[in-house]
C-alpha positions in Angstrom: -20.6 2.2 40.6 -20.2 -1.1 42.0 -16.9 -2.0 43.4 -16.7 -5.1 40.8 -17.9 -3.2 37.7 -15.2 -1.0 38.0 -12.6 -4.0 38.6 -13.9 -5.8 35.7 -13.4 -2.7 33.2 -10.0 -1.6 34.7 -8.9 -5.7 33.8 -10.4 -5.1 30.4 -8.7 -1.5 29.7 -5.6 -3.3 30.9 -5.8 -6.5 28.7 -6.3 -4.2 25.9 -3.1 -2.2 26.8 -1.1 -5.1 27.5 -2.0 -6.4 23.8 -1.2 -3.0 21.9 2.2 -2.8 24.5 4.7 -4.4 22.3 4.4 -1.0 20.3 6.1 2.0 21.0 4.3 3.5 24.2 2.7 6.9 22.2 1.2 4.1 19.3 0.0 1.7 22.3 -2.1 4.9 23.9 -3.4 5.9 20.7 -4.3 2.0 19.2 -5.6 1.4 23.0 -7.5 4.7 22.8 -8.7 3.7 19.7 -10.1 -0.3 20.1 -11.8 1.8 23.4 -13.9 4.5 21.6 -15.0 1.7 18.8 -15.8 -1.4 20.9 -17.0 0.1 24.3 -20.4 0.5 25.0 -20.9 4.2 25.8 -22.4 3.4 29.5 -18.6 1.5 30.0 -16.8 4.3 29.0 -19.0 6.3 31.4 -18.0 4.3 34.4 -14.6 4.1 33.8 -14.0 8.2 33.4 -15.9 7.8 37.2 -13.2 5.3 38.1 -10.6 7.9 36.9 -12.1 10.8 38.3 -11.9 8.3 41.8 -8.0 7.8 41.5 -8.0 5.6 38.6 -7.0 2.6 41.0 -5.4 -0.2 39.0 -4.9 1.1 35.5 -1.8 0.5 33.8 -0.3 3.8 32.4 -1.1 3.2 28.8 -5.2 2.3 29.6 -4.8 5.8 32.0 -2.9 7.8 29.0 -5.5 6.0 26.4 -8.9 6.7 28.7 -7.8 10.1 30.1 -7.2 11.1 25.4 -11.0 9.6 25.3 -12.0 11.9 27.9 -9.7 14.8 26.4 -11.3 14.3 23.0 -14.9 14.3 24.6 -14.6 17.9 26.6 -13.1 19.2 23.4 
């Protein structure tokens, strides 16, 4: 994965984050979670659980919580 692809999606998980944070941090995870598994075209999703699986570099702790639940949900 390109360096700037995985930049650009970290910025995005983290916009969406920051938008859901004014809620109480286990509602933020979930709505963030959420607007993630709707809007995101499977392939993003995909490079972002590489990113994670690399450190995670960059992600806010409710994008982390939110992306590592998508994962989660996915192995289950």
């Amino acid at each position: 994965m390109s360096h700037s692809t995985a930049e650009k999606l970290v910025y995005m998980a983290n916009q969406i984050a920051t938008a859901f944070s004014a809620q109480k941090h286990a509602e933020a995870v979930e709505a963030t979670r959420i607007h993630i598994q709707k809007f995101w075209d499977p392939r993003m999703r995909s490079k972002i659980a590489e990113h994670i699986a690399h450190g995670g570099e960059g992600l806010s702790p409710i994008a982390r919580e939110a992306l590592e639940g998508l994962q989660a949900a996915k192995a289950a």
